[in-house]
N, C-alpha and C positions, 0 to 999 in steps of 0.2 A: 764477525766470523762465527758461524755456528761449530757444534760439538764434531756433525760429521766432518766438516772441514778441516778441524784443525787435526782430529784420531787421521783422518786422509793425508794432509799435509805430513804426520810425522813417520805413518807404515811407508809412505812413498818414500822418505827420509834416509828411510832405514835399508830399502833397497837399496841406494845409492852408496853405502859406505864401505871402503874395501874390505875385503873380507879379514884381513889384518887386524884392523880394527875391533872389530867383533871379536875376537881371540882374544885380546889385550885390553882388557879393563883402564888400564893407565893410558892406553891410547884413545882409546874411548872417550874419555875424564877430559885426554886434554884436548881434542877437538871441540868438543862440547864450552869449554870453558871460551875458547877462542870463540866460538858461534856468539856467545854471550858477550864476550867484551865488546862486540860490535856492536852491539844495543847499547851498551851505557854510555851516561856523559863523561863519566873520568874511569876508564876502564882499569888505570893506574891503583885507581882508592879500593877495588873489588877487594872483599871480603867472603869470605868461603864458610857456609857449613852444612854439615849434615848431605857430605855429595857421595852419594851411592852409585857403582854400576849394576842395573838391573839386568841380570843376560837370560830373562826370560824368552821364553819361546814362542812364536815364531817371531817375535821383534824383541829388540834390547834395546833400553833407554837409559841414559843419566839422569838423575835425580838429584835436586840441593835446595840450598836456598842460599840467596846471595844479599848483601849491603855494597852501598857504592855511594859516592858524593851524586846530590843534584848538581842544578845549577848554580847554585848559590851557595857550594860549596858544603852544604851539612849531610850528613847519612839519612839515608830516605828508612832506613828499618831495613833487615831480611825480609826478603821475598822468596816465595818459591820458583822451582824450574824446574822444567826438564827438556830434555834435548835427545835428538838424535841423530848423532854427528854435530854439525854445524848449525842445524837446523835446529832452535831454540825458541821454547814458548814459554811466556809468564804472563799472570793475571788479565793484564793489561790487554791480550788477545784477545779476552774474550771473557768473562769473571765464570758465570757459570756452564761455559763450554770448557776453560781452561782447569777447572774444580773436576767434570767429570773425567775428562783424558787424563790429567793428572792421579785420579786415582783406581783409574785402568792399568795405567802403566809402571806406576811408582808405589802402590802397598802390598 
């Protein structure tokens, strides 16, 4: 997945969200958070830090970084994310297209 792809996949993201949402930082938060437990193997073990809502303009994003059990049951380390809405991207999409958007959107 390249850079344009994923900055495209999360502005399109960002349309789709009610507009409630966007108002409400804590709604925001927990969307995003549920987008994310969908990716992990044990969405139960999720560990939380450093999660911001960025309600920049003309798009707003959550910002974190997260821990969670593998497979085999150990913590893989925090990882970053971000999300908009539901729609949620870490490293693994894409290392340095997910490095730029990430900090497009999140510093």
């Amino acid at each position: 997945m390249n850079s344009k792809t994923i900055i495209l996949a999360a502005l399109v993201a960002s349309s789709s969200i009610p507009a409630y949402a966007a108002d409400n930082a804590d709604d925001f938060i927990y969307l995003t958070k549920k987008g994310l437990e969908k990716r992990l193997k044990d969405p139960d073990s999720a560990e939380y830090r450093n999660v911001r809502y960025n309600g920049g303009q003309p798009h707003s994003a959550v910002c974190g970084e997260v821990n969670s059990k593998n497979s085999y049951g150990g913590y893989t380390g925090f990882v970053p994310f971000f999300g908009v809405g539901d729609a949620v991207f870490m490293p693994s999409d894409g290392k340095g297209e997910f490095v730029e958007t990430y900090n497009l959107l999140c510093r």
